[in-house]
C-alpha positions as CSV (number, residue, x, y, z in Angstrom):
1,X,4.3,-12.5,10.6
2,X,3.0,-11.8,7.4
3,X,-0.7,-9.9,8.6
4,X,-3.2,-9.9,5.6
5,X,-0.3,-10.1,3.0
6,X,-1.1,-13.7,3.6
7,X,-4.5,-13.6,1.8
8,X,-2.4,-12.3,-1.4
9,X,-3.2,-15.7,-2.8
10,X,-6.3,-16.1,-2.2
11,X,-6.9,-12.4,-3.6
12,X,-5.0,-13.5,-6.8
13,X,-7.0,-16.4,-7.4
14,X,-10.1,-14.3,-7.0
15,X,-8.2,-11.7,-10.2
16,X,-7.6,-15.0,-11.8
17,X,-10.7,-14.1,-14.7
18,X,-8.6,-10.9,-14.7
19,X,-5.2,-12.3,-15.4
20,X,-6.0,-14.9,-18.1
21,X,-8.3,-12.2,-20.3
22,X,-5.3,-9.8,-20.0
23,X,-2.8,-12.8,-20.9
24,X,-5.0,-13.5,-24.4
25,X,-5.3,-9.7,-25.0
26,X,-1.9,-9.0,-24.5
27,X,-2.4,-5.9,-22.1
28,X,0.3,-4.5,-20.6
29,X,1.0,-5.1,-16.9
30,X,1.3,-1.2,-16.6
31,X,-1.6,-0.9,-17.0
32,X,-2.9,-2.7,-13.8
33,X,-0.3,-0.2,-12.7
34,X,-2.2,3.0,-13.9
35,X,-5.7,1.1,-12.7
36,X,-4.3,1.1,-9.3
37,X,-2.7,4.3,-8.8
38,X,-6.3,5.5,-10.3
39,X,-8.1,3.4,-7.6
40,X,-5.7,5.2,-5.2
41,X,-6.8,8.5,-6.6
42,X,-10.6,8.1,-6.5
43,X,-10.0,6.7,-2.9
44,X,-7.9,10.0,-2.0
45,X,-11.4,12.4,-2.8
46,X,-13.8,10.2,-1.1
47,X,-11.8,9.8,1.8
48,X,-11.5,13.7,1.9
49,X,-15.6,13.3,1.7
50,X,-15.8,10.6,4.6
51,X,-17.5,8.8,1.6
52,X,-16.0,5.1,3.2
53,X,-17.7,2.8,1.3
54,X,-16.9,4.2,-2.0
55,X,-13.2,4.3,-0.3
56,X,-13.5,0.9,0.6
57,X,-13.9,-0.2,-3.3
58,X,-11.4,2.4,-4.6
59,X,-8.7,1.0,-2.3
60,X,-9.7,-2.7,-3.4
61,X,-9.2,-1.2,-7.0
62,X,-5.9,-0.1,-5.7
63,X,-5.0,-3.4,-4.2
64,X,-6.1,-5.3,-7.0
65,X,-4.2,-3.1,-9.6
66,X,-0.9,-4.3,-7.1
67,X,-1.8,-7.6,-7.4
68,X,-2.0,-7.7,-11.1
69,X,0.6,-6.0,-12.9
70,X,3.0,-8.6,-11.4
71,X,0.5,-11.4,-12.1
72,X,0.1,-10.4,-16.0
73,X,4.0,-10.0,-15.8
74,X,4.4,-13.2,-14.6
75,X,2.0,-14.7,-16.7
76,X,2.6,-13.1,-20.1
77,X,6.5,-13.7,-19.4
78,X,7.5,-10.1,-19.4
79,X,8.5,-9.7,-15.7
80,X,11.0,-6.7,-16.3
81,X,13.4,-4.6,-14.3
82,X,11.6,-1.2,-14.9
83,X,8.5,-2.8,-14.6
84,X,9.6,-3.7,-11.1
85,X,10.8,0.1,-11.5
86,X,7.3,1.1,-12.1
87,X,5.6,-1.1,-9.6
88,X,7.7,0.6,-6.5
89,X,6.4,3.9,-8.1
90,X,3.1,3.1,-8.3
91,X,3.0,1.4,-5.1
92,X,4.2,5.0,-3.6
93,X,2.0,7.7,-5.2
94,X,-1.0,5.4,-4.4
95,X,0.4,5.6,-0.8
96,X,0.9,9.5,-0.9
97,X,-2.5,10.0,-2.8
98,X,-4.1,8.0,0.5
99,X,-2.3,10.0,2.9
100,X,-3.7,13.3,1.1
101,X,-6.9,12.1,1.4
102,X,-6.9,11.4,5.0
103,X,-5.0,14.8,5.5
104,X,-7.9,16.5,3.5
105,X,-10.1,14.5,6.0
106,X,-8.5,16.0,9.3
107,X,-8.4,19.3,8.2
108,X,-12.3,18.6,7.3
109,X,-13.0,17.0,10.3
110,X,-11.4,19.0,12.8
111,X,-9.7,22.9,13.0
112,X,-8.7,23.0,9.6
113,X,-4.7,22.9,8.0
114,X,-3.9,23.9,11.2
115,X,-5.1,21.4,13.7
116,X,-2.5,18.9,15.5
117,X,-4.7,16.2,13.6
118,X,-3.3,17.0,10.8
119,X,-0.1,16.8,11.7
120,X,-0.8,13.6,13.1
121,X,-1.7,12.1,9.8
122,X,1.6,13.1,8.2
123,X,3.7,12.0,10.8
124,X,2.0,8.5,9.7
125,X,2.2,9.0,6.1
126,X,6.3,9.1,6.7
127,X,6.0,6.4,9.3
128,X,4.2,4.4,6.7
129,X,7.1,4.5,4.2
130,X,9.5,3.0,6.6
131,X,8.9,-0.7,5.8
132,X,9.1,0.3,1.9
133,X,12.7,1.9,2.9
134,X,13.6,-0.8,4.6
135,X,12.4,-3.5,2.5
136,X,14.3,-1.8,-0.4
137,X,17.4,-1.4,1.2
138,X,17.7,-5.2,2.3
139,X,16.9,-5.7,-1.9
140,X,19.6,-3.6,-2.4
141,X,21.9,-5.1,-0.1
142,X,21.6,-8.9,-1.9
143,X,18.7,-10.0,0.5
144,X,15.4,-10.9,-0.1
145,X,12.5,-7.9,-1.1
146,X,10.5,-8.6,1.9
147,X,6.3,-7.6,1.6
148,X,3.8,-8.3,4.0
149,X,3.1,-7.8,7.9
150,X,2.6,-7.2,10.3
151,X,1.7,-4.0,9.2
152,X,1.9,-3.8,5.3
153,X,0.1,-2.2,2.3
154,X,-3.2,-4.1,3.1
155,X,-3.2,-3.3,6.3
156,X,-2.7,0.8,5.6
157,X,-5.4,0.3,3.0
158,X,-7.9,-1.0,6.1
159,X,-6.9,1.8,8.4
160,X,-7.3,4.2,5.8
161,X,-11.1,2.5,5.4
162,X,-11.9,3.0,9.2
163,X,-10.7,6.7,9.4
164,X,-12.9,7.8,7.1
165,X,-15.7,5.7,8.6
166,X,-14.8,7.1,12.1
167,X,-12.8,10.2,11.8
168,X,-13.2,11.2,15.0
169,X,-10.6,9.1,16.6
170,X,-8.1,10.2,13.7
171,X,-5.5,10.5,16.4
172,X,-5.7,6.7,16.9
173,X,-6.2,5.9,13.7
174,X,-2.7,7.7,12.9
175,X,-1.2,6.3,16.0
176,X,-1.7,2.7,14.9
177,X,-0.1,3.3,11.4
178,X,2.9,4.8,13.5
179,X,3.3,1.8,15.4
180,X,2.4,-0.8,13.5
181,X,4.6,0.6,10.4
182,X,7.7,0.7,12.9
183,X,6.9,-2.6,14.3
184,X,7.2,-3.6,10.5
185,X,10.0,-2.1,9.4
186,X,11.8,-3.5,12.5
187,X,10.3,-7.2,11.7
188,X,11.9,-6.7,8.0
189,X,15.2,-5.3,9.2
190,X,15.7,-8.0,11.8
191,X,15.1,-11.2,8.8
192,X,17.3,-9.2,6.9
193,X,20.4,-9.5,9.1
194,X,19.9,-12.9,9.7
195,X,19.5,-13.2,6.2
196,X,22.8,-11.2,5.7
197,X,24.7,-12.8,8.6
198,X,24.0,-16.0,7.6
199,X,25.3,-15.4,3.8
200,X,28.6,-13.7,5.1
């Protein structure tokens, strides 16, 4: 199941203006890197705001700045291993700068720092690194780096959209990045010992 990490392609050919100016300008793909961990920034204040439709664009921003760096990478021929370095970085802080905004929401929202809301959201922020873990480690291991569903990057991004349009079920919200983050990391562990079984 690969959830909306299927419509990566379509997405890419929608950057595809995008890719080719940065191709004859000979921008750096960090700096789609940068763009996106900015996109995750503006979309960690207005979250904290419940501004959702100005989160909506910033974590499009954010999404699109993944998409690129390794498109330009690809494109320019200078896929690198620290570039692949600074994708996995970039990928994270945009995740932690998300999480901080929907924190910032539930203490907003609800009793302040203190309320079990909050807590709730950071059990999901660490829940929501669990694919990334795993994905890494199978990379690690000689397997393929596995992306995607059921409950990727995309998917956080969404949820992330629909707290801050409806923060008062929060505890749902968190709930469903819980489960659907296990489910995922489970999903990538279970191809990855096939993978693994099937190569020893």
């Amino acid at each position: 199941m690969q959830g909306l990490y299927a419509l990566k392609p379509w997405y890419a050919r929608r950057l595809r203006g995008i890719t080719d100016a940065a191709v004859r300008r000979g921008i750096s793909p960090d700096v789609f890197t940068a763009i996106g961990v900015l996109g995750a920034a503006i979309a960690a204040v207005v979250i904290w705001r419940g501004w959702w439709w100005v989160a909506l664009i910033a974590l499009a921003v954010r999404l699109a700045g993944a998409n690129l760096d390794g498109a330009v990478a690809r494109a320019r021929g200078v896929s690198r291993p620290w570039g692949f370095v600074l994708n996995e970085i970039g990928d994270r802080v945009s995740d932690l700068l998300m999480f901080a905004g929907l924190t910032a929401l539930a203490a907003r929202t609800y009793d302040g720092w203190s309320s079990a809301q909050v807590g709730y959201v950071l059990v999901a922020a660490l829940a929501a690194s669990l694919p990334t873990f795993a994905s890494l480690a199978a990379a690690g291991a000689g397997a393929a780096r596995r992306n995607g569903g059921p409950f990727g990057k995309t998917e956080r991004c969404l949820v992330a959209v629909l707290a801050t349009a409806f923060p008062g079920a929060l505890t749902f919200w968190a709930g469903l990045i819980v489960v659907g983050s296990l489910g995922t990391a489970i999903a990538r562990l279970t191809a990855t010992h096939r993978e693994l079984a099937v190569a020893g």
